[in-house]
C-alpha positions as a Python dict, from the first residue, in 0.01 Angstrom:
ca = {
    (1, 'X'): (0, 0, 0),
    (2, 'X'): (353, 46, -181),
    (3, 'X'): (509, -262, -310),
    (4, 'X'): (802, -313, -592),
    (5, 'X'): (727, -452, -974),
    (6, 'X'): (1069, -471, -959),
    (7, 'X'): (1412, -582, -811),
    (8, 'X'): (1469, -276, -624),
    (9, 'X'): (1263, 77, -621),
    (10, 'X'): (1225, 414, -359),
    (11, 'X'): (959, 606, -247),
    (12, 'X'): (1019, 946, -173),
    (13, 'X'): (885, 1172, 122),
    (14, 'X'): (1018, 1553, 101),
    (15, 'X'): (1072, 1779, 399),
    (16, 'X'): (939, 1537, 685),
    (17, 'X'): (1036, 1672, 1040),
    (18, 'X'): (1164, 1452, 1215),
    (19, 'X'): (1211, 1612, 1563),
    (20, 'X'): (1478, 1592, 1802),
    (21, 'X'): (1607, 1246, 1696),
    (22, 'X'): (1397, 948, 1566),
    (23, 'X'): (1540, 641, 1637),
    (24, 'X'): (1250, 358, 1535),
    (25, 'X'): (1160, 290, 1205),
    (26, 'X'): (860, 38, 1180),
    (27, 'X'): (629, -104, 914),
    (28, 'X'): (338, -370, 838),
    (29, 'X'): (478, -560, 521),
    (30, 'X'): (431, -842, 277),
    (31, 'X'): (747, -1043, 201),
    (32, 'X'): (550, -1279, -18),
    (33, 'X'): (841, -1602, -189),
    (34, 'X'): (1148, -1441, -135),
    (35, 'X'): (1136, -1175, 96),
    (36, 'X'): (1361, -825, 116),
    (37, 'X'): (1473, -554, 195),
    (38, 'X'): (1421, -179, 311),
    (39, 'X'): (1658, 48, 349),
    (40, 'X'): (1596, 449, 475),
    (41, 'X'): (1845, 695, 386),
    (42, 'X'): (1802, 1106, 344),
    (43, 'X'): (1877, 1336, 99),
    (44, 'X'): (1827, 1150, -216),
    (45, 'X'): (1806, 698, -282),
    (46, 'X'): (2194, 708, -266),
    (47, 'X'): (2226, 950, 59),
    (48, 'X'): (2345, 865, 400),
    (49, 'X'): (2209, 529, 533),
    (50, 'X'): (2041, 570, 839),
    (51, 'X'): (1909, 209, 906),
    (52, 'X'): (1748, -135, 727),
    (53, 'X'): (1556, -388, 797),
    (54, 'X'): (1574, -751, 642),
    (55, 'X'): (1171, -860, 547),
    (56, 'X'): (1155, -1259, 562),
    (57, 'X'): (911, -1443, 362),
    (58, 'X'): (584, -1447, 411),
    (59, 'X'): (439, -1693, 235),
    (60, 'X'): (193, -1493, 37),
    (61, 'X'): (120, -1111, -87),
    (62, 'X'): (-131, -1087, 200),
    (63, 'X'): (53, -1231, 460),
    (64, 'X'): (172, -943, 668),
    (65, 'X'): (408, -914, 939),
    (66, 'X'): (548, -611, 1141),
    (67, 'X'): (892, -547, 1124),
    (68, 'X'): (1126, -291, 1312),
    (69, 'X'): (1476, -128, 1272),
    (70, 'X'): (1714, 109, 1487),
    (71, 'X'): (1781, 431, 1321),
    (72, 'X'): (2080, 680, 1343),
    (73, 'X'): (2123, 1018, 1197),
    (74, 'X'): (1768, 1155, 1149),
    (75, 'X'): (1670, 1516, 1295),
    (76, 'X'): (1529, 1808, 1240),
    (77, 'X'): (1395, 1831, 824),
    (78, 'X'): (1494, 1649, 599),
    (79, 'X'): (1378, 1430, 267),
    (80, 'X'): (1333, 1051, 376),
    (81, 'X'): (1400, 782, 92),
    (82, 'X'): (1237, 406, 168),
    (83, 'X'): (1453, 154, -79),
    (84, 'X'): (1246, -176, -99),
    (85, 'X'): (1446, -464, -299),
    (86, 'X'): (1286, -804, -373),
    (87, 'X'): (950, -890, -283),
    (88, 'X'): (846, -683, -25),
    (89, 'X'): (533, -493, 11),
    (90, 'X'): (441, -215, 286),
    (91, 'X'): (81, -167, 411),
    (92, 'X'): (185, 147, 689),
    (93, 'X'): (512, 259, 825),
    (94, 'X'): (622, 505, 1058),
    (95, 'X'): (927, 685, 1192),
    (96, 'X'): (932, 777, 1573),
}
């Protein structure tokens, strides 16, 4: 489980193939009080945005929900950045 001590952090995954085009980006999160944010880009935490999704509240750290987003841009290799603002915790996630 990754989650965010504070306002806004990234987790980094380096030279993840993505394939012909992946499209779907999907995740089992927390959005506890005040909810979130995560955003996927490539490259590095400030590269090309390739899609976000908004995580509501919850209600609690251990109320999960599964959220999903559209992607654009991501082929072939390439480093994958995850940047969670606000309360938001992730249990799994995965790119297809």
């Amino acid at each position: 489980m990754a989650g965010c001590l504070q306002e806004t952090g990234w987790i980094a995954f380096h030279d993840v193939d993505l394939g012909d085009a992946s499209v779907t980006f999907e995740a089992r999160v927390s959005g506890h009080i005040k909810g979130g944010e995560i955003a996927i880009t490539t490259g590095s935490p400030d590269g090309p945005a390739a899609g976000s999704c908004k995580i509501l509240p919850t209600g609690g750290r251990q109320a999960w929900t599964t959220v999903q987003a559209q992607l654009t841009g991501l082929t072939g290799r390439a480093d994958v950045f995850l940047i969670i603002k606000g309360e938001v915790q992730i249990s799994w996630f995965r790119i297809a």
